[in-house]
N, C-alpha and C positions, 0 to 999 in steps of 0.2 A: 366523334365520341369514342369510338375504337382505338383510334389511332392514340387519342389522351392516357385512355387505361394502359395501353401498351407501352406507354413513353412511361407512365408513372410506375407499371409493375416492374419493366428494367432497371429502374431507377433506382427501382426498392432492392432488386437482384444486385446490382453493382455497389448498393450500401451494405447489403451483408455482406459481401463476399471479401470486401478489407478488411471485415472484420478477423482475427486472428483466430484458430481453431482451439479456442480455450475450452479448458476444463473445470469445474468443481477442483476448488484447490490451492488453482495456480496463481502467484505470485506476477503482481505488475507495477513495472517502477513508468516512475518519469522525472521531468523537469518541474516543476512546480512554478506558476508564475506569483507565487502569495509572495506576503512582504516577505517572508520568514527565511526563504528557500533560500538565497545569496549566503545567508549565515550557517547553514544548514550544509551546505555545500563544502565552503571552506573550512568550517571544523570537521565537518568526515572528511578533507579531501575527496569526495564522490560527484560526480555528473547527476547523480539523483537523489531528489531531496525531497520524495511522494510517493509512497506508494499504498496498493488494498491487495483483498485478496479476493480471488473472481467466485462467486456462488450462484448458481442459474435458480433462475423460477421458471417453472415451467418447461420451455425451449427454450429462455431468451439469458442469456448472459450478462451478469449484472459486476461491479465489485464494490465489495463493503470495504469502506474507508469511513477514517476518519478527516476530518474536514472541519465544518462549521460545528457539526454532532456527526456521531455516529452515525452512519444510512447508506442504503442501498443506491448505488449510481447507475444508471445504462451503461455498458460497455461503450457503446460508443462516444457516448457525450463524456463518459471520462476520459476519453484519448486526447477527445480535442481539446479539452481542459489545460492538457501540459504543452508547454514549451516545442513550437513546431508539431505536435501531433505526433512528436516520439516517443517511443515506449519500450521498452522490453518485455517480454512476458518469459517469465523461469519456472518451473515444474518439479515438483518433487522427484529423482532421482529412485526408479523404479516404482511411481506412485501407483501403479494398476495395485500391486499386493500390500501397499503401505494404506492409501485412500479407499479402503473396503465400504461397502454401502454402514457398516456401524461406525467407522470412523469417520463418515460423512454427516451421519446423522448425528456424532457428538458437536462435529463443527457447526452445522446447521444453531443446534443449542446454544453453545457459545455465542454465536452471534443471535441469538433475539435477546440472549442475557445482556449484550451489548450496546445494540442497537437505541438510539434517541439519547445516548450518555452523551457529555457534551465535550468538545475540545481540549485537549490540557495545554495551555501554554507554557505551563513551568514545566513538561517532560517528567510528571512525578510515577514511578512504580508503584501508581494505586490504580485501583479497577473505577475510581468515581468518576475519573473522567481518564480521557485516552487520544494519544495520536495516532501517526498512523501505523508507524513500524511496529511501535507495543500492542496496537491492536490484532495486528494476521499475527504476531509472534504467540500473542497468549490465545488465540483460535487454533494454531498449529498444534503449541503444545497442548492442547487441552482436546484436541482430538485425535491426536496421534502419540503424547508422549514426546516427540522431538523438538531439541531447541535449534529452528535454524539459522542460526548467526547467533554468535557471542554477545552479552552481555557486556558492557562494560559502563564507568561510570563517567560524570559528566569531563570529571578532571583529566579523561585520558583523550579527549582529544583535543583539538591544536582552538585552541584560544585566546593566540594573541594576534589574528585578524583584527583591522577597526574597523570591520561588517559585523563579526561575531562579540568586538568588546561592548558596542552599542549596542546590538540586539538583546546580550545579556543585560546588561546596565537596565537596560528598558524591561525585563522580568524579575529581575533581582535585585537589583539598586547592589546595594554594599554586600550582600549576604548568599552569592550563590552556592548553591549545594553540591558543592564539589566532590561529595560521596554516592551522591543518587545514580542509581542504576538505571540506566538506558539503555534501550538497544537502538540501532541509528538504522535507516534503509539502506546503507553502506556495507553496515555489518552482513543483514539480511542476503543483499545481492552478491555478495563474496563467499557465500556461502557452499562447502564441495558438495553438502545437499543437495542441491538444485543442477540443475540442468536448464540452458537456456533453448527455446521451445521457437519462439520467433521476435522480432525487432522489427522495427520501423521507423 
């Protein structure tokens, strides 16, 4: 019986310990295996096509993504989520004086105002529904003030893929909105804000 708790508390010791030394704050990308990500990919040119942003309860590290809805994910069940269990995690760029405990607690705000909202597949610049990059972009700005990654809109990136002509066809039929402002997890990761923190 001893022997069992000792094999299970190591177990549990060597499941934290991969875990990355995240913060309140920080920025994590990956591969996404949804339908979506292939298209996502090739009009950012980017390796990632998912990301949230990391906010603890408690002790326990969670990231808030959007996804299915808006919600809280375990850190770790979100790693294994993406493509090979890769990831990046990036940090705000002198965040001890930027992420002050008020700046924490605007973001904290932000995200319960978010939280349970539901998917956007058309990528629209409204708060009714959200993906992911718009989601940590407008928690960032809305607790600190900073926009990290550029805005831009659907028409500036490369879509004449036929991963990306099909996936749009399939949200837009004849009429995409080739004015609408997005910001893409491409933008975000390129970002001279951030700082990358650790990889796997």
């Amino acid at each position: 019986m001893r022997y069992a708790i000792a094999v299970l508390l190591l177990a549990s010791a060597c499941s934290r310990a991969e875990l990355p030394a995240a913060r309140d704050g920080d920025l994590i990308f990956q591969t996404s295996l949804s339908s979506q990500s292939a298209a996502v990919q090739r009009a950012t040119h980017s390796q990632y096509s998912h990301m949230g942003i990391v906010l603890f309860k408690g002790t326990l590290p969670y990231v808030f993504e959007a996804s299915a809805k808006v919600k809280y994910t375990p850190l770790a069940a979100w790693i294994k989520h993406g493509k090979g269990s890769h990831f990046v995690l990036k940090r705000l760029a002198h965040a001890d004086s930027i992420l002050t405990p008020a700046a924490l607690q605007k973001m904290r705000e932000a995200a319960a105002r978010y939280e349970g909202r539901p998917y956007d597949l058309a990528f629209e610049w409204s708060d009714d529904r959200m993906y992911c990059s718009e989601l940590a972009w407008k928690v960032l700005k809305q607790a600190t003030g900073m926009e990290v990654g550029a805005t831009q809109t659907i028409k500036d990136f490369d879509l004449t893929d036929s991963t990306v002509k099909k996936k749009m066809q399939e949200r837009y039929g004849d009429h995409v909105p080739l004015d609408e402002t997005v910001i893409s997890p491409a933008a975000m990761y390129s970002s001279p804000l951030l700082v990358t923190v650790a990889e796997q």
